[in-house]
C-alpha positions in Angstrom: 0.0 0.0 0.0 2.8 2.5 1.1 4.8 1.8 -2.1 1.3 2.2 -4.0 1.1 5.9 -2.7 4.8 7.0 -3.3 4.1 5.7 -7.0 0.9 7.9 -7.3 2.8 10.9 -5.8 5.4 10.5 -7.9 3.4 10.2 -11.2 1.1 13.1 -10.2 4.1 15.2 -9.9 5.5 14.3 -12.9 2.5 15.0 -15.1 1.8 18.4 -13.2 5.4 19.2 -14.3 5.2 18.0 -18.1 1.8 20.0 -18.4 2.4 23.4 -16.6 5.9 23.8 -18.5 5.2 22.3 -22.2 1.3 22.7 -22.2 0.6 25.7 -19.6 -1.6 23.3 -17.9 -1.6 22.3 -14.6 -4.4 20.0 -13.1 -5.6 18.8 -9.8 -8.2 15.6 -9.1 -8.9 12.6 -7.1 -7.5 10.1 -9.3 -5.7 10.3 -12.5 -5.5 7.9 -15.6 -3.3 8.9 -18.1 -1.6 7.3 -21.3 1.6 9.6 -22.2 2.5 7.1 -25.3 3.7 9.1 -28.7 0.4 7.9 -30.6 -1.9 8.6 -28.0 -1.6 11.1 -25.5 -5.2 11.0 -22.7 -5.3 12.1 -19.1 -8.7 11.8 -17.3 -9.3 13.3 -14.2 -12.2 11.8 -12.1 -13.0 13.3 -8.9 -13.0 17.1 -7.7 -11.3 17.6 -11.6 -10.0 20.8 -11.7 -7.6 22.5 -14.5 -5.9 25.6 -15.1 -5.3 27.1 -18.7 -3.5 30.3 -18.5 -6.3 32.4 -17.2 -9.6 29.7 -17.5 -10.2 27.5 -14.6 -12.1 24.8 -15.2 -13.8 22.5 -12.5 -15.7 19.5 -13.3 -17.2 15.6 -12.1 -14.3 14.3 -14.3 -12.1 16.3 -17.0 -10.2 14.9 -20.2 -7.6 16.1 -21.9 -6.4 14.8 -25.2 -5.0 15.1 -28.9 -1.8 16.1 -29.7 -0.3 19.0 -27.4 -3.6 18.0 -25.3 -5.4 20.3 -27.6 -8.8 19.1 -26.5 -10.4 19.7 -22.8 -13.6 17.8 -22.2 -15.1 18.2 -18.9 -18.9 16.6 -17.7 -20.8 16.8 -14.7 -21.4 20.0 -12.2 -18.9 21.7 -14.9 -18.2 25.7 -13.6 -15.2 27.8 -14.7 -14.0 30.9 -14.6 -11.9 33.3 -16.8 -10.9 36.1 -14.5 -9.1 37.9 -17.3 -12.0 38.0 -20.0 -14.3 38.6 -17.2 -16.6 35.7 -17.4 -18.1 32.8 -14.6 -19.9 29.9 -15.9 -21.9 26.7 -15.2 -23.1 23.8 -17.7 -23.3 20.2 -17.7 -21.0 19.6 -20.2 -18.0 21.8 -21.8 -15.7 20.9 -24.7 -12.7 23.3 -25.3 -10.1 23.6 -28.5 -7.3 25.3 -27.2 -5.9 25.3 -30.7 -9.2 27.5 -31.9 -9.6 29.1 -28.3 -13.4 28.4 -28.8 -15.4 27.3 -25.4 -18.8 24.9 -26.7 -21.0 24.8 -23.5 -23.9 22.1 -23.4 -27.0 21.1 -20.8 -28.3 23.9 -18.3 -26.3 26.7 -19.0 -25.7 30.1 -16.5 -23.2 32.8 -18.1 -22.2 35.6 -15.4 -20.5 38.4 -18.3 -19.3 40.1 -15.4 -17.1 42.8 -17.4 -20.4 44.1 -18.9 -22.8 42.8 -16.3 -24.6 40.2 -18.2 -26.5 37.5 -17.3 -27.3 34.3 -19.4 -28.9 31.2 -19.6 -29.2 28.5 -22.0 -28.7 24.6 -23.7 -26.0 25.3 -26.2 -23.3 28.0 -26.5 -20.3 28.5 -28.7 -18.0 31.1 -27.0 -15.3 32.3 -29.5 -12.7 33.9 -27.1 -10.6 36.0 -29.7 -13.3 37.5 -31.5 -15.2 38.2 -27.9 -18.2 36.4 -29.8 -20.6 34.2 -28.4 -23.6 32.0 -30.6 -26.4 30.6 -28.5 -29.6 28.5 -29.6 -32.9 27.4 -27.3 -34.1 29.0 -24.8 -31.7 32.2 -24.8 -32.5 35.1 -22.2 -29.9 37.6 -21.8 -30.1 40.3 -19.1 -28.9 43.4 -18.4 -30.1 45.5 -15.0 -33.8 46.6 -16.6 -33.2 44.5 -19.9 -34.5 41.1 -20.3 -33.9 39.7 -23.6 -35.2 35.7 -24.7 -35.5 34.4 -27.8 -34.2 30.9 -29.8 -31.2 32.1 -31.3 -28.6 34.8 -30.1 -25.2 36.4 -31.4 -23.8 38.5 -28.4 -20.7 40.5 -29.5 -19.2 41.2 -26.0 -16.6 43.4 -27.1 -19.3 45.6 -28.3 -22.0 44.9 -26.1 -24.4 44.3 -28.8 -27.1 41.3 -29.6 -29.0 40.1 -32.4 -32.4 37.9 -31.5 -34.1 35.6 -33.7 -36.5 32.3 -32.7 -39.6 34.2 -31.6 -37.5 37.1 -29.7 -39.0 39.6 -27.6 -37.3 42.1 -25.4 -38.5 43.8 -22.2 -38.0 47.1 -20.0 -39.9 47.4 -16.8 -43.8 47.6 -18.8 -42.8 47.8 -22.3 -42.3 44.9 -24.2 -41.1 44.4 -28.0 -41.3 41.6 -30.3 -40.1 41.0 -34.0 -39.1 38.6 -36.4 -35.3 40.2 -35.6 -34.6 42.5 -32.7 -30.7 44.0 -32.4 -30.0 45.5 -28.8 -27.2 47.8 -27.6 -27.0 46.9 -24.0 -25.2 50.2 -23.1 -27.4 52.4 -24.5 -30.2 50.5 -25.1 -31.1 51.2 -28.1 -33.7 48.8 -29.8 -33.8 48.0 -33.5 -36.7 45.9 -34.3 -37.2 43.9 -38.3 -40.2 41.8 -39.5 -43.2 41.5 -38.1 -43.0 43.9 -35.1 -45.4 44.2 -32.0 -45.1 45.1 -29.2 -46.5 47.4 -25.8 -45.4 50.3 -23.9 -46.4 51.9 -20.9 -46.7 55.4 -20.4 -44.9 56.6 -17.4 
């Protein structure tokens, strides 16, 4: 048993080590499976998974990461990260990440906290493109912003920008006035409304 744990300590350091200094990944977890052959490069994580990419922290049930220059982070179950440099929390049940593209694909029950631009989000499917600042989301989309409650099907949220564009049955509200449109396009700083298509829609006088 004793010689069992000095080989686990041993290997764990040795991966941390190969990871953080060739990969700029370092990883923490329960247990650790891991096949460092030429042709086929896997470590899984089971357990409190945890991993570090530069600035994204990703913590999941269990966590894989594979392909050549472990290009590929897959994490499932109770998945929640943060990037403290982009400015952005989030929870899903699933996450798969290309560190080659630098684009996050979120699946499941989905909570976004933008906190850079005070943005909340939910939803079941979301492609985050971190270079462009871009993110694409489908079913069930509500966005919100201190008065601003947007929902709708289908979502492109430029972040750098602050700016949305709604389709799927999209509608957006303010306190008693509510829009809808076959498009709506949002400026969440100055909230400014552009509506396209059938538009209806209520407003309350003040």
């Amino acid at each position: 048993m004793k010689k069992r744990k000095i080989l686990t300590i041993i290997f764990l350091s040795f991966a941390f080590f190969l990871f953080s200094e060739k990969s700029k990944i370092s990883f923490s977890a329960d247990t650790v499976k891991a096949s460092i052959s030429k042709n086929r490069k896997v470590t899984r994580l089971i357990g409190n998974a945890s991993v570090r990419l530069n600035s994204l922290t990703i913590k999941a049930d269990s966590i894989e990461i594979y392909g050549k220059d472990y290009r590929f982070v897959n994490a499932t179950g109770s998945v929640e990260g943060e990037d403290k440099e982009k400015g952005f929390s989030f929870k899903a049940d699933n996450i798969e990440f290309d560190r080659k593209t630098d684009i996050v694909l979120m699946f499941g029950s989905i909570e976004l906290n933008d906190t850079k631009n005070e943005v909340k989000i939910t939803g079941e499917n979301v492609e985050y493109k971190k270079k462009a600042e871009i993110m694409i989301m489908r079913f069930d989309v509500t966005i919100q912003k201190k008065d601003i409650k947007c929902s709708s099907m289908f979502a492109l949220y430029n972040r750098s920008e602050s700016k949305l564009e709604l389709t799927g049955k999209p509608s957006v509200k303010k306190k008693d006035n509510e829009f809808k449109a076959s498009k709506i396009s949002v400026n969440l700083n100055t909230e400014d409304i552009s509506l396209d298509g059938r538009v209806s829609g209520s407003v309350q006088e003040e």
